[in-house]
C-alpha positions in Angstrom: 0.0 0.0 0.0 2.5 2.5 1.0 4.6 1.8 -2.8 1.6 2.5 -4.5 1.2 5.6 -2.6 4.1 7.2 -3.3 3.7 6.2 -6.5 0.9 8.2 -7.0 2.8 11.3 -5.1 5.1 10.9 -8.1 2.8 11.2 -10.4 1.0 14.1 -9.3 4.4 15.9 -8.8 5.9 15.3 -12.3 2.1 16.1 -13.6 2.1 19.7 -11.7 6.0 20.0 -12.7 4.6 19.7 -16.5 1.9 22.2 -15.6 4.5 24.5 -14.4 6.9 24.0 -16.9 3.8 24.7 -19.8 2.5 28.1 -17.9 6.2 29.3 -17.6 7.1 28.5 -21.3 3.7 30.4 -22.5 4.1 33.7 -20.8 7.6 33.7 -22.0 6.7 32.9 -25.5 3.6 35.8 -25.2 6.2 38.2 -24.0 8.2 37.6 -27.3 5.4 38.0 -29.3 4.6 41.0 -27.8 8.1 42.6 -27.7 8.0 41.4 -31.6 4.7 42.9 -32.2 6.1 46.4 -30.9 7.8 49.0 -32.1 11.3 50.4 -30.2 11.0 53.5 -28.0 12.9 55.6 -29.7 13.6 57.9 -27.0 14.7 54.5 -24.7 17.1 53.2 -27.7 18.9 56.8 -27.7 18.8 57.1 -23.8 16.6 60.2 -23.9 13.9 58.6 -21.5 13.7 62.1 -19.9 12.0 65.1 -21.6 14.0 67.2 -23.9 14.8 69.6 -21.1 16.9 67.6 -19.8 19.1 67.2 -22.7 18.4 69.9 -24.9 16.3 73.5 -25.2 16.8 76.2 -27.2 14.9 78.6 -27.0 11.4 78.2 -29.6 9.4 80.8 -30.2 6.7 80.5 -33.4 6.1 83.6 -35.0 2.9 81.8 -37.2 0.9 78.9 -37.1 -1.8 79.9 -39.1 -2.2 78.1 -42.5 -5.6 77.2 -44.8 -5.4 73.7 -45.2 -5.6 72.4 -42.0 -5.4 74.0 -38.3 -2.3 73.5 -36.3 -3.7 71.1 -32.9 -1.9 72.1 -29.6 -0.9 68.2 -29.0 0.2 67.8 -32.7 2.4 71.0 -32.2 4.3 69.7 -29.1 5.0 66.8 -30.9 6.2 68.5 -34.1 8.4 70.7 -31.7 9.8 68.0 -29.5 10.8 65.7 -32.7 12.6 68.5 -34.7 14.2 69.9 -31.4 15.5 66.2 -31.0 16.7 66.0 -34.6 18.7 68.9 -34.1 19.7 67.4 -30.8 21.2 63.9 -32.7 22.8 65.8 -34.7 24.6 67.7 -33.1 25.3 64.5 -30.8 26.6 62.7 -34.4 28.7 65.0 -35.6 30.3 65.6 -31.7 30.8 61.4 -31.8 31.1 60.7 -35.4 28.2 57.8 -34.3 25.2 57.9 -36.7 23.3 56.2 -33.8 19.4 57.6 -33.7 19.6 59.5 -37.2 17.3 56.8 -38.5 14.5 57.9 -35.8 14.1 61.5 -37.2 15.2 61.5 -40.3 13.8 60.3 -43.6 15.9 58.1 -46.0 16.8 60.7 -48.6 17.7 63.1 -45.7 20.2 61.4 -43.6 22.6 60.2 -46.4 23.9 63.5 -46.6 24.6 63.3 -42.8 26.1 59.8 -43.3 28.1 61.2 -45.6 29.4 64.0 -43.4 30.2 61.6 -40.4 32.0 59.5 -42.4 34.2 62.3 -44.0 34.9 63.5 -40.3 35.8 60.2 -39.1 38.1 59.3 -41.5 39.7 62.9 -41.4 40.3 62.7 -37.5 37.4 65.8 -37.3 34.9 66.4 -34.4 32.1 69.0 -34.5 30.8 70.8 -30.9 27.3 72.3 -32.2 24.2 73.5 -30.3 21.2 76.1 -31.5 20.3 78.5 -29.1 17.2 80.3 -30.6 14.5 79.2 -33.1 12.0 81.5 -34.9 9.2 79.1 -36.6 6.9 80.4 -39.1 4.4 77.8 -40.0 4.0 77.4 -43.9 1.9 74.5 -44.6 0.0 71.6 -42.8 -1.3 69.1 -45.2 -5.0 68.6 -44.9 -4.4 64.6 -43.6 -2.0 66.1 -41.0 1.2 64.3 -42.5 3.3 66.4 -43.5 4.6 70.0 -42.3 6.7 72.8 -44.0 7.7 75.5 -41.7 10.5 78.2 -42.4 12.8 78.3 -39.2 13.6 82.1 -39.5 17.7 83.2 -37.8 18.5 80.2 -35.9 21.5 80.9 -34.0 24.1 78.3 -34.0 27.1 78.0 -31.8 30.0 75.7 -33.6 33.4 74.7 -32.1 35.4 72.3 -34.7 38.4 70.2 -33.9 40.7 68.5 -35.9 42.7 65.5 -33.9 41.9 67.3 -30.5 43.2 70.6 -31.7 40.5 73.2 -31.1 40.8 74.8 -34.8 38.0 77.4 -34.7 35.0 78.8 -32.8 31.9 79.9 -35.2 28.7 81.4 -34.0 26.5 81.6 -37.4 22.7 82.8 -38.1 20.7 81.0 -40.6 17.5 80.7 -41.6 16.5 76.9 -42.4 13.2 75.7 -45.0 12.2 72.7 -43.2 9.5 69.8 -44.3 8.8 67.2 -42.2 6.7 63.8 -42.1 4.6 61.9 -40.0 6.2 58.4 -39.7 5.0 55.6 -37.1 4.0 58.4 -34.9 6.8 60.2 -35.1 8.0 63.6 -37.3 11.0 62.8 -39.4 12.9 65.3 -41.2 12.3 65.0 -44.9 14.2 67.8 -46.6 15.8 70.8 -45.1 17.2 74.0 -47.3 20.0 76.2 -45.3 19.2 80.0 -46.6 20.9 83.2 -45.6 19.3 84.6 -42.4 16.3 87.4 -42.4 17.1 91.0 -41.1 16.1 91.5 -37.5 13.2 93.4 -36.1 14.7 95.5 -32.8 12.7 96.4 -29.8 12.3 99.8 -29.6 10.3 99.5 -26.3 11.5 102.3 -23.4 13.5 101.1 -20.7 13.9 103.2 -17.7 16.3 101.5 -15.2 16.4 102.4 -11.7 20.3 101.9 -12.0 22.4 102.8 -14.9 26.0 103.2 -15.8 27.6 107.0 -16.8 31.4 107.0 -17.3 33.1 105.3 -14.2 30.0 105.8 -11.8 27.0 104.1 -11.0 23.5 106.1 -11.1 20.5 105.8 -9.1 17.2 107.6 -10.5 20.7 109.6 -12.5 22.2 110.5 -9.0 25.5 109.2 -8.3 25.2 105.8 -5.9 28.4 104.4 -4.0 27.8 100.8 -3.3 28.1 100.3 0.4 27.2 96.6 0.6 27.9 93.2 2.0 27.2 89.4 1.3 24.7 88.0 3.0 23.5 84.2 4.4 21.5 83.8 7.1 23.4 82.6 10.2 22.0 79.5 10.5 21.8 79.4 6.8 25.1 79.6 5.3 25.4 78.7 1.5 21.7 77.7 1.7 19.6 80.8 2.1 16.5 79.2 0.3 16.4 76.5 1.9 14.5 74.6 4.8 15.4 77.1 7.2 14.2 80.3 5.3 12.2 82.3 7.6 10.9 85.7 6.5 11.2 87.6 9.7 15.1 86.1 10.3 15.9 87.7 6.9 13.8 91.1 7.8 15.9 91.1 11.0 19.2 90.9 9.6 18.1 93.8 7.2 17.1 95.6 9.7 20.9 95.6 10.8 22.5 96.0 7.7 20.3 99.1 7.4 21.3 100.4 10.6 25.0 99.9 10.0 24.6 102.3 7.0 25.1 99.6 4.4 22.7 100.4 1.2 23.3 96.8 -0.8 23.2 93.1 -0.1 24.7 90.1 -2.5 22.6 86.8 -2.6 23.4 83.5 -4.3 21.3 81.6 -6.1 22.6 78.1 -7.3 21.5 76.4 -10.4 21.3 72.9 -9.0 18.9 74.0 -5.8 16.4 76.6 -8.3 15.5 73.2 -10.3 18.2 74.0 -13.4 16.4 74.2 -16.1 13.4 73.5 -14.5 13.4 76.6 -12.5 11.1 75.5 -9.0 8.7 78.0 -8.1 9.1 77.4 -4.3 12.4 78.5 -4.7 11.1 81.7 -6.8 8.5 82.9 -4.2 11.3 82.6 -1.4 13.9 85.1 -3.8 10.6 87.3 -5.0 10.1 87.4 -0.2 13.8 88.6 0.0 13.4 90.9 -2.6 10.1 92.0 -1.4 11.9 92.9 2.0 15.3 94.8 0.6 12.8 97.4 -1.4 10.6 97.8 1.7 14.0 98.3 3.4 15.6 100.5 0.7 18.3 98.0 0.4 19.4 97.4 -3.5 20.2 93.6 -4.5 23.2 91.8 -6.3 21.9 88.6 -7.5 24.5 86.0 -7.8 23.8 83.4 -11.0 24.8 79.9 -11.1 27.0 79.7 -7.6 28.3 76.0 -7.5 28.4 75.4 -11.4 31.0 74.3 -13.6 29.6 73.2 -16.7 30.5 75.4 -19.4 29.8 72.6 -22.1 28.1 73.3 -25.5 25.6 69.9 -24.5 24.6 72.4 -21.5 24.5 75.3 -22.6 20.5 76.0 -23.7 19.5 74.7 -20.1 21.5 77.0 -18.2 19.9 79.5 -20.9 16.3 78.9 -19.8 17.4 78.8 -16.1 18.5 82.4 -16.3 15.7 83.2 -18.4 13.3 81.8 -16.3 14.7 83.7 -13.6 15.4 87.2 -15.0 12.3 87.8 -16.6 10.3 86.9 -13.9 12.0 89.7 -11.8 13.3 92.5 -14.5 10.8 94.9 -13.6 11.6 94.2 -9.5 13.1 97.4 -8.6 15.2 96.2 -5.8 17.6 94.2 -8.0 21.0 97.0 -8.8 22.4 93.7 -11.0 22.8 90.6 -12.0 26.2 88.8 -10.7 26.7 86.2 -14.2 28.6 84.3 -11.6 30.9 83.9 -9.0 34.6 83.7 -9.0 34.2 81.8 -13.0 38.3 82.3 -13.3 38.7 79.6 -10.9 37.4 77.3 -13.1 39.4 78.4 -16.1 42.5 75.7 -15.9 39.9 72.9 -15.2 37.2 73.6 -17.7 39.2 75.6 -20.0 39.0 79.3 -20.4 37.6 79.3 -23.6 34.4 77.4 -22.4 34.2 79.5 -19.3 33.9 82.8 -21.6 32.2 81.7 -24.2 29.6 80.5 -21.8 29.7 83.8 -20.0 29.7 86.0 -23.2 26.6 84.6 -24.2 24.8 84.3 -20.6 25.6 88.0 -20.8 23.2 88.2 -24.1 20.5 85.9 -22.9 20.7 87.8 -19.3 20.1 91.5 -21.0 17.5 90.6 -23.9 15.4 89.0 -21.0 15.9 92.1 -18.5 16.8 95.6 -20.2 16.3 96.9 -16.6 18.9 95.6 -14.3 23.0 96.1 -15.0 25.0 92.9 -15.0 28.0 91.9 -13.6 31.2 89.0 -12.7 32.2 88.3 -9.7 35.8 87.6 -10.4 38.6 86.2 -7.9 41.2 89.1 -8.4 41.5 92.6 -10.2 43.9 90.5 -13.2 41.1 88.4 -14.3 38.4 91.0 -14.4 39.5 92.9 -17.2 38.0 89.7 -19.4 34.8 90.3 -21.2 34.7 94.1 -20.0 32.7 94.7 -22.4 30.4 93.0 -21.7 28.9 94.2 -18.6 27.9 97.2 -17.2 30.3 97.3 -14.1 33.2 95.5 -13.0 33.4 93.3 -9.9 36.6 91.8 -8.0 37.2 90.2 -5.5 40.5 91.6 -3.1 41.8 89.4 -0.4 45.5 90.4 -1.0 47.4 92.5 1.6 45.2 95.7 1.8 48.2 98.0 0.6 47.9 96.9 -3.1 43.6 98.1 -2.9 44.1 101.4 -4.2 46.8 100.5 -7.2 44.7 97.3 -8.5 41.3 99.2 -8.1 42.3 102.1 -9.8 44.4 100.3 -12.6 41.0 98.5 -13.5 39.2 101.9 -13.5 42.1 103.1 -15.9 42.1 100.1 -17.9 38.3 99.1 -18.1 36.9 103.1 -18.2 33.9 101.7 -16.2 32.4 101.8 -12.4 34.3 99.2 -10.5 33.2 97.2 -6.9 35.1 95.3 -4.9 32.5 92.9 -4.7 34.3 90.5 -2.0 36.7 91.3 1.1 37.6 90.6 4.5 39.7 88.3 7.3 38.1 86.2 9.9 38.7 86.5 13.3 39.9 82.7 13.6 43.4 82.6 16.3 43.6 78.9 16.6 46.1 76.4 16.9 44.9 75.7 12.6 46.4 78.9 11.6 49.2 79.4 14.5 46.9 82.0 16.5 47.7 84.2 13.6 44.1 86.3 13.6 42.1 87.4 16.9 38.9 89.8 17.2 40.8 92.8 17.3 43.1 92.1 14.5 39.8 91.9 12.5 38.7 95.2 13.3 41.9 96.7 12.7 41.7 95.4 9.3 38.8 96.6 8.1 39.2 100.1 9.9 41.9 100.2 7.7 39.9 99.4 4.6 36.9 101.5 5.4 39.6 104.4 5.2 41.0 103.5 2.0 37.1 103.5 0.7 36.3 107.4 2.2 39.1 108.2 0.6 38.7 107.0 -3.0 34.9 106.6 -2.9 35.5 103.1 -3.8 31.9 100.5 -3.6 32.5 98.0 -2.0 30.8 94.8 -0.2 32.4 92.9 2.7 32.2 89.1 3.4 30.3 88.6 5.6 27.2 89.1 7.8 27.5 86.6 10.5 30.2 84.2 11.8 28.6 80.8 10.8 28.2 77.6 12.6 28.3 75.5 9.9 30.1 75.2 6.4 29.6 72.9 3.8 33.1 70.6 2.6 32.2 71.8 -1.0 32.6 75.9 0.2 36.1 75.5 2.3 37.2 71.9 2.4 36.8 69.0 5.2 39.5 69.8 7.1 39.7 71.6 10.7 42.3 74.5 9.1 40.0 74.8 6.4 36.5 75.0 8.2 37.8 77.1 11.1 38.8 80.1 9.1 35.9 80.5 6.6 33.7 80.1 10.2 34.7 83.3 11.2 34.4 86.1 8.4 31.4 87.8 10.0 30.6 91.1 11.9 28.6 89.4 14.4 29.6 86.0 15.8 27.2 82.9 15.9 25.7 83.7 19.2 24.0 87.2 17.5 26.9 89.1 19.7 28.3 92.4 17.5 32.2 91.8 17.1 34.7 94.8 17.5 35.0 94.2 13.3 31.1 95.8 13.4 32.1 99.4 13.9 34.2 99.5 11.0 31.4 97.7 8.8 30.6 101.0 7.0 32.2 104.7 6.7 
């Protein structure tokens, strides 16, 4: 009895292992069928699964869409938008890789052998192409009446080109062009079917009236036209630092601390606004409403405001450069009529990163954020925050006012200040100085309180004198300091702790008599 038992156990087991075996071999089977039955992402197959932003956005602005076949559907124009943005956007990527990988995807066969042809020619010639767009005017032409098939005329798209030839940088080209452009409906998708390079249309100018608050006359800075000294400093919160939008943003703390910088006879503040923490491109609107609060507060203060762009970014790239376009723009528009904001800062201490990112990039990428910044805000001056007076005679002509930042030995203050005045024939502001009070066994006791104040009563004479503009670092003594601002290290930490007027237990330091003249 028990052998024919566990016979029967082995029965049932090898039936249920067949059963098994069958289910398992059937869904595996439907899945094939189903991956065969459907069409590639094309977006997964080129690793775009994110949205074009995060890749690629020039600016698009359509000057048309009205046309008598057919009207133009919002959905059917996001789509046409997105796919010729991202045709651009292969490009580019092809001729930067000499890889012809996603051409296929959005653009038709007749199209992309002339691009084949190019990649080829650069490959075997040892040639790389850097290329991005940074503006495109649409002007709808046709839509066919079955909704396949588009003409547009893409009126002064501004290309930026940088062409190398084994490595060797051999020549920067920014070009205007207007393109003829017709495109299909394929699978879903827009392809490019034929596009026709033409010479680009004359501009229309703005002629609207801008009446600044501040403006520039010879070597002086004019508020309402009357001469204005900048009497400023940087400002965190204390318990803030390098995070002023942040978790701990409390309107009255900031109101406070204006209250004192008002009082010490300051008439400025410098804030810092970093790209990664606004949303990049994506600008987020929580962080908006906090800058729009402490802007809000300096007018009802009569404080003016240096806004600091893209603190903590390094990525002067062609591949980045439309997002860090629309993150400014995003920015400056929404506050260009604000008439708290003196300038626009294009970016702090940007020399620094000239041997690592190369100094090409760095002011190329600031010679055109200085475009982008002005045609979105015709109301505000800009500026650079640069390390020292030798680097700030770069791209001079490019902003309204010079900024530099002096932590040399106070004697040189008056021959590099007025050298750039000489040189540069504009208003300069030395935008950054100061020592902290730090006397520890880190830095050999070498600093104390009172050597602090001595220091900048010293400076705060040199600025009577010369009617220099200045703004001291910093507001408070600070708690806390990330590694990414001064390092992990004790010697490091210690020091940039103690910049401030006022120490981290809201205590005045000798240093605040001598915060202003």
């Amino acid at each position: 009895m028990r052998l024919i038992n566990n016979r029967n156990i082995y029965r049932a087991a090898l039936i249920l292992s067949f059963l098994v075996i069958c289910m398992f071999t059937l869904l595996g089977l439907a899945k094939i069928m189903d991956y065969l039955n459907t069409g590639a992402d094309r977006s997964t197959m080129l690793h775009l699964e994110t949205e074009s932003e995060d890749v690629y956005l020039p600016k698009v602005n359509w000057t048309n869409l009205a046309n008598p076949a057919r009207d133009m559907e919002k959905n059917t124009l996001g789509k046409l938008q997105r796919d010729y943005l991202f045709s651009w956007y292969v490009k580019n990527t092809a001729l930067k890789t000499n890889n012809s990988e996603g051409i296929d995807d959005y653009y038709t066969a007749n199209t992309r052998l002339n691009l084949y042809r190019t990649i080829k020619y650069n490959k075997e010639h040892q040639i790389t192409i850097e290329n991005t767009t940074i503006k495109h005017f649409p002007d709808l032409q046709f839509y066919s009446e079955d909704g396949q098939l588009v003409v547009f005329t893409d009126k002064n798209v501004i290309e930026y080109q940088k062409i190398y030839q084994n490595k060797q940088l051999l020549t920067t080209v920014q070009d205007t062009a207007t393109y003829k452009v017709m495109m299909l409906l394929e699978d879903g998708f827009w392809r490019v079917r034929h596009v026709l390079k033409m010479k680009a249309e004359p501009f229309t100018k703005d002629t609207t009236a801008v009446h600044p608050v501040f403006t520039v006359k010879n070597e002086h800075i004019l508020k309402n036209n009357s001469p204005y000294t900048i009497k400023g400093i940087n400002y965190y919160p204390k318990n803030s630092a390098w995070d002023t939008f942040g978790e701990l943003f409390n309107k009255d703390t900031i109101a406070a601390d204006f209250d004192i910088i008002k009082k010490a006879n300051l008439n400025t503040v410098r804030l810092f606004i970093q790209y990664g923490d606004f949303g990049k491109a994506m600008i987020v609107p929580e962080k908006m409403a906090k800058l729009k609060t402490i802007l809000d507060l300096a007018e009802a203060k009569n404080l003016a405001v240096i806004v600091t762009l893209f603190d903590f970014y390094s990525d002067y790239t062609l591949d980045s450069w439309t997002l860090t376009h629309r993150h400014a723009e995003q920015i400056v528009s929404t506050f260009k009529d604000h008439k708290a904001i003196l300038a626009w800062d294009l970016k702090n201490e940007p020399n620094l990163d000239f041997e690592n990112r190369d100094k090409g990039n760095v002011l190329s990428w600031l010679d055109h954020m200085a475009t982008v910044i002005k045609e979105n805000d015709p109301n505000h001056l800009i500026t650079i925050g640069w390390s020292n007076s030798v680097e700030a005679t770069n791209l001079a002509d490019k902003v309204d006012f010079i900024s530099y930042h002096f932590y040399n030995d106070m004697k040189h203050l008056e021959y590099e200040t007025n050298l750039l005045v000489k040189t540069t024939k504009k208003p300069v502001v030395i935008e950054e100085f100061g020592v902290p009070s730090y006397g520890g066994i880190w830095n050999f006791w070498e600093s104390s309180i009172e050597k602090q104040a001595a220091y900048h009563q010293k400076m705060q004479a040199y600025f009577k004198k010369n009617n220099y503009s200045f703004m001291s670092w910093t507001l408070y003594d600070f708690p806390h300091v990330p590694d990414q601002v001064a390092g992990r290290w004790p010697w490091q930490k210690n020091r940039q702790k103690k910049f401030g007027f006022i120490d981290d237990k809201g205590i005045n330091k000798p240093a605040f008599k001598y915060i202003s003249n």
